[in-house]
Structures are given as structure tokens and as C-alpha cells.
C-alpha positions as CSV (number, residue, x, y, z in Angstrom):
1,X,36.1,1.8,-26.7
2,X,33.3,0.1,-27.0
3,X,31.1,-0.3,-23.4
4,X,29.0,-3.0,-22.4
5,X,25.3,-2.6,-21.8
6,X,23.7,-4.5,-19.1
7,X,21.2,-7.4,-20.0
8,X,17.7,-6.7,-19.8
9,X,15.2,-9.2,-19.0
10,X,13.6,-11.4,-21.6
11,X,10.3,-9.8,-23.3
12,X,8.0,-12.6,-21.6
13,X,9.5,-11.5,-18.5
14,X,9.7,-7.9,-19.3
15,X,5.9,-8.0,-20.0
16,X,5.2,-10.0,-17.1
17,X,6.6,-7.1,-14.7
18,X,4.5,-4.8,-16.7
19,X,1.5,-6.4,-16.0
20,X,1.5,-7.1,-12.7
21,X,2.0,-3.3,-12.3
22,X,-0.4,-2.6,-14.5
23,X,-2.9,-4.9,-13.0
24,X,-2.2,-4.2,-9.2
25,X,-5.6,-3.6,-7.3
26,X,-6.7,-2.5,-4.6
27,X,-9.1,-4.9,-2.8
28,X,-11.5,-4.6,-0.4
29,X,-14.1,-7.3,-1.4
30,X,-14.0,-11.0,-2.7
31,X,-11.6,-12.6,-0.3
32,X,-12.0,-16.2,0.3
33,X,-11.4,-18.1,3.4
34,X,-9.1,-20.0,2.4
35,X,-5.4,-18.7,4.3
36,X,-2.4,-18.5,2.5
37,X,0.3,-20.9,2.7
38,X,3.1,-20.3,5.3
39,X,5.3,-20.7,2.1
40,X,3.6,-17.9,-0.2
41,X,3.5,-15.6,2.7
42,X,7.3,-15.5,3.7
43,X,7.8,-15.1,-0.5
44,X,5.9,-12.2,-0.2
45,X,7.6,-10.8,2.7
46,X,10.6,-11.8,1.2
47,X,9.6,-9.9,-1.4
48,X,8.7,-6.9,0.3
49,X,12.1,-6.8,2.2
50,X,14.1,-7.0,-1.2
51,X,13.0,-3.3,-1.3
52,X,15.6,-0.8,-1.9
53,X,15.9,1.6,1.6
54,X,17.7,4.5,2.0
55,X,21.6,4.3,3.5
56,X,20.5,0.1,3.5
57,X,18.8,0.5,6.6
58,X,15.8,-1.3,6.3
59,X,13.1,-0.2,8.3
60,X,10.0,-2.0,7.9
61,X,8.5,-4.3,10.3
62,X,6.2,-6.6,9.4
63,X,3.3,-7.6,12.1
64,X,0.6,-10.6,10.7
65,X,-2.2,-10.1,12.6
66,X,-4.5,-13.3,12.4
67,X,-6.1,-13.4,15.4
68,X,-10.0,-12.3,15.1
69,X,-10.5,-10.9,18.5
70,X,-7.2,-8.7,17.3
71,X,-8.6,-7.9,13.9
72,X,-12.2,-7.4,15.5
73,X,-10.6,-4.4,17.7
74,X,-9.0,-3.1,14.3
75,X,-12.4,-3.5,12.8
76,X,-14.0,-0.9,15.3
77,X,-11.1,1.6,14.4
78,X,-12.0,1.7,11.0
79,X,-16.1,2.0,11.6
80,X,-15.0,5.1,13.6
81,X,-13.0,6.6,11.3
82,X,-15.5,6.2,8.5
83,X,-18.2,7.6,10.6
84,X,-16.3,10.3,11.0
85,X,-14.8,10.6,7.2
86,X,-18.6,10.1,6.4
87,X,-19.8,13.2,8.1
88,X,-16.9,15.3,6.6
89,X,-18.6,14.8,2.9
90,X,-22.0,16.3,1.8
91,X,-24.6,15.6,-0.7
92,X,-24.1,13.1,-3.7
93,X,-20.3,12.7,-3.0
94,X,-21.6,11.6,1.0
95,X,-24.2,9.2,-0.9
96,X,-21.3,7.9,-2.9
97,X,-19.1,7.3,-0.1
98,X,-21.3,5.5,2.0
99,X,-22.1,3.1,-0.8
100,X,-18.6,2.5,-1.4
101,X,-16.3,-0.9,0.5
102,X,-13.7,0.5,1.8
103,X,-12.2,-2.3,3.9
104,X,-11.3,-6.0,4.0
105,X,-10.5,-6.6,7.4
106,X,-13.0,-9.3,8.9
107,X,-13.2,-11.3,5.4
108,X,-9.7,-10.9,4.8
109,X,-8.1,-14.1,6.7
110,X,-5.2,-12.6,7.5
111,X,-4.2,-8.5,7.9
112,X,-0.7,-7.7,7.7
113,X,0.9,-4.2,9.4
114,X,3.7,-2.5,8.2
115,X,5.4,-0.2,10.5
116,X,8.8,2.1,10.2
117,X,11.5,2.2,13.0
118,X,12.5,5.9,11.7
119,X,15.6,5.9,14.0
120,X,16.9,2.6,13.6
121,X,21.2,2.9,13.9
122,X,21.4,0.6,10.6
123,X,22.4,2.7,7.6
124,X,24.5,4.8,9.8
125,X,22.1,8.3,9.1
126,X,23.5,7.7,5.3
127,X,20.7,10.3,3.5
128,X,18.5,11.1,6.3
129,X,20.7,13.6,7.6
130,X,19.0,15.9,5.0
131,X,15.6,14.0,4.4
132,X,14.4,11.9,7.2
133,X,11.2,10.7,5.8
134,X,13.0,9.2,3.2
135,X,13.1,6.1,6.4
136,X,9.0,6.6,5.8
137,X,9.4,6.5,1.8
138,X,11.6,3.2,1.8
139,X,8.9,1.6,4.0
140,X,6.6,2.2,1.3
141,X,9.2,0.6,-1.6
142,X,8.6,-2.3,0.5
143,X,4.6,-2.2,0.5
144,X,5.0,-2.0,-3.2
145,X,7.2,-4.8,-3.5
146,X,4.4,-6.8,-1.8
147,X,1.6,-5.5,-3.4
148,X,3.0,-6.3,-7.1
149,X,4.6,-10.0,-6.1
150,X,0.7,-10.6,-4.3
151,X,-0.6,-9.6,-7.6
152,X,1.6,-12.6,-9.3
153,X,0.8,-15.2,-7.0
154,X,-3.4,-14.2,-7.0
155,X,-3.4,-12.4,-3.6
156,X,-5.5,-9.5,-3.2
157,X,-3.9,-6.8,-1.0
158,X,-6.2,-3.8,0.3
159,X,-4.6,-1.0,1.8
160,X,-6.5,0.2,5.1
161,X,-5.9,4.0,5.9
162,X,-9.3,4.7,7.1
163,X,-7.8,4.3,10.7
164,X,-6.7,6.4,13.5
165,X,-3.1,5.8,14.1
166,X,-3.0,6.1,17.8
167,X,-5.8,3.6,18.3
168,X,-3.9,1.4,15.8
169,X,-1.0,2.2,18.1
170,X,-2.8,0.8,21.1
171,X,-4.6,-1.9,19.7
172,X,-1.3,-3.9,18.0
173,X,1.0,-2.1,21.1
174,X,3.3,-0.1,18.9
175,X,5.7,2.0,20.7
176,X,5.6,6.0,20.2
177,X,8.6,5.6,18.1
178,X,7.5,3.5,15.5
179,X,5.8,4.9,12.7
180,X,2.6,2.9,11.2
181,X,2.6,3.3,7.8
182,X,0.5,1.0,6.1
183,X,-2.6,-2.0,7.3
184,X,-3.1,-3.9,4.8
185,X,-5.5,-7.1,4.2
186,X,-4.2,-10.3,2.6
187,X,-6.1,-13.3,1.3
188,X,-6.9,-14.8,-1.9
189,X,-10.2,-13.5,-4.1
190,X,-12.5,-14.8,-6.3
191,X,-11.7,-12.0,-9.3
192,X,-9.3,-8.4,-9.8
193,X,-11.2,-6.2,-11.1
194,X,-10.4,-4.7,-14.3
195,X,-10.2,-1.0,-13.2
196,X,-9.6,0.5,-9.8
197,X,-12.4,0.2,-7.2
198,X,-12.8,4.0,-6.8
199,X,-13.0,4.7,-10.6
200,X,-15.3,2.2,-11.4
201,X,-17.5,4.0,-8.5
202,X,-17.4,7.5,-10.5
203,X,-15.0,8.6,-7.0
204,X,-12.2,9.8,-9.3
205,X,-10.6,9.3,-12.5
206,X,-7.0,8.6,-13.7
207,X,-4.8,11.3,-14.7
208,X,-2.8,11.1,-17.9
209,X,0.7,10.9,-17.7
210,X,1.2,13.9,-19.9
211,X,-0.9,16.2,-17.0
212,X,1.9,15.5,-14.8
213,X,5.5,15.4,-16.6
214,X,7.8,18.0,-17.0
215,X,11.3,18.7,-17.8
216,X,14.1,20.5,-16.2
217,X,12.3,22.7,-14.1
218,X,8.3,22.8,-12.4
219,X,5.0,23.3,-14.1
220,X,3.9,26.3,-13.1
221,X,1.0,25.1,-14.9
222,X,0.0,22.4,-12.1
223,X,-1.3,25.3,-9.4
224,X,-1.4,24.1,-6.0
225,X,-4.6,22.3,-7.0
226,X,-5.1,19.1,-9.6
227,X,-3.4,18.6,-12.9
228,X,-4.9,19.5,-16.1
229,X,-6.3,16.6,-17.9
């Protein structure tokens, strides 16, 4: 009996996916003023809440934060985070960090917050009876989601995490039950750089596939600590 395979995409299109993964950036400098359409934005929400989510229960919410005063408190957040990130280095890899951008959140026109309602009814428990966080992990499917469809459309999209969550909490009113999970910035730039940010600094390099792929069973190889390269 001879079984159908399902279609694939056509190799333009195919190639098109591929490179927007492949070209996904983090961005944290060169936004422009210019906002982004209301029409762009809800595709890229759209986008993001075509994500795939764990018993279909869809956790993330989505808060656009535009207003400055707003984005001005979240601004603060971050200085004292990285003040205190700062002092946590020493040496050359302190020098590095201090010369390095880590934030877009005052050039950026708008931020966007993505948050996780952990407990939500919807999806009736269906998988997080025995792994919970999987509610975090499908919030996350979403960010990617956005991330790559910003990419296509020439949005830059920096992820935020220098920030204390309970000030982040305060400042955007998140109840205790909700989990923040990612603060992103959103705008149009004026170039994607053609390797990641923190490379291109000397912060860290890419592993290679290979270091981290197995089969059937763990690498005992891989430690506790890094790959091998």
C-alpha cells in the first residue's frame, strides 16, 4: 500500500524560513523613530499567538507598552540591574561588559511584554500535570514566533532580561500569578547585523552543532560545564 507523504513547502519558501531563522538578531541599537503600523503589529502578534502551547492553552499575554513615562520607569530597572550585573564581573570581561549595549528601551518606539498565566483553566491541565513549566516553555514558542515573523517584515526585536522581575511586576502591575517571561523592544532599524551582537564583541562564541548532539542516550562527555567545541 502505498502511503502519501505530506507536501512540503516550495524551495523559495523553504529557504525563506531558513533564513529568517538564520538571520534572527538580537537588537539593541539602530532603531528608528518611525512606529510600526497598527497593521504589522497585530501580524506579528498574530503571529506570535499561532504558537503551538501545551494541552492548547495558550498562555501568553501580550502588554504594548508605548507610553514614555511607562518605558522611562522600565528604563531605571534595567540601569539597576546592570549596575549590579556590572559589579558581579571583574577585570577585562567587566571592561567588556560595560562597553557592550545591552538594551533598546528608550530608542525603541515601542516595548512589548510577554507574560504567562501559568494556571489558566484552558487546556484542561492536559501535560502540565507532569511538567508545569511546559505553560513557561509555550510562552516562549510564541516569542519565537515573533521574533522570526519581525525578522521578515524588517523589525528589530531585542530581548530585555537585564531586569528585576518584581520591579517589572510593579511598574506594568502584573499580578503575583502571572509569570513575566520576556520584555522585548520593537521598532524598525537602520541595518541586522551579520553576526550576533555578543560574538561580534569577543563575549562568546557559537557552539557547533556536533558539541551538542547525541543519540539514544546523554553525553557523558558534556560535564556539568560547556560543550566541547
Amino acid at each position: 500500500m502505498e502511503v502519501t507523504k505530506a507536501a512540503g513547502f516550495e524551495e523559495s519558501e523553504r529557504q525563506a524560513v531558513y533564513r529568517a531563522i538564520r538571520e534572527r538578531r538580537d537588537v539593541r541599537r539602530g532603531f528608528l523613530p518611525e512606529p510600526i503600523p497598527e497593521n504589522l503589529l497585530h501580524r506579528l502578534l498574530e503571529a506570535a499567538h499561532n504558537a503551538p502551547s501545551v494541552g492548547l492553552m495558550q498562555p501568553w499575554r501580550f502588554i504594548v507598552v508605548r507610553d514614555l513615562t511607562v518605558r522611562q520607569k522600565i528604563h531605571q530597572i534595567f540601569l539597576r540591574a546592570n549596575e549590579q550585573a556590572l559589579a558581579g564581573y571583574e577585570g577585562e570581561q567587566q571592561q567588556n561588559y560595560a562597553g557592550m549595549k545591552l538594551e533598546g528601551i528608550l530608542e525603541a518606539p515601542q516595548n512589548l511584554c510577554i507574560v504567562c498565566d501559568s494556571q489558566s483553566s484552558q487546556g484542561h491541565q492536559l501535560g502540565r500535570r507532569t511538567m508545569p513549566e511546559t505553560a513557561v516553555y509555550s510562552a516562549v514558542c510564541a516569542i519565537q514566533n515573533l521574533w522570526l515573523a519581525a525578522r521578515t517584515e524588517g523589525i528589530g526585536v531585542g530581548w530585555v532580561s537585564i531586569l528585576e522581575p518584581s520591579l517589572l511586576r510593579d511598574a506594568l502591575k502584573i499580578p503575583v500569578n502571572i509569570t513575566p517571561v520576556a520584555y522585548l523592544c520593537l521598532g524598525y532599524v537602520n541595518a541586522f547585523s551579520t553576526e550576533p551582537d555578543l560574538e561580534r564583541a569577543g563575549w562568546e562564541k557559537r557552539t557547533p552543532l556536533k558539541s551538542v548532539l547525541s543519540f539514544d542516550q546523554y553525553d557523558s562527555s558534556w560535564g556539568e560545564g560547556r560543550p566541547a567545541s
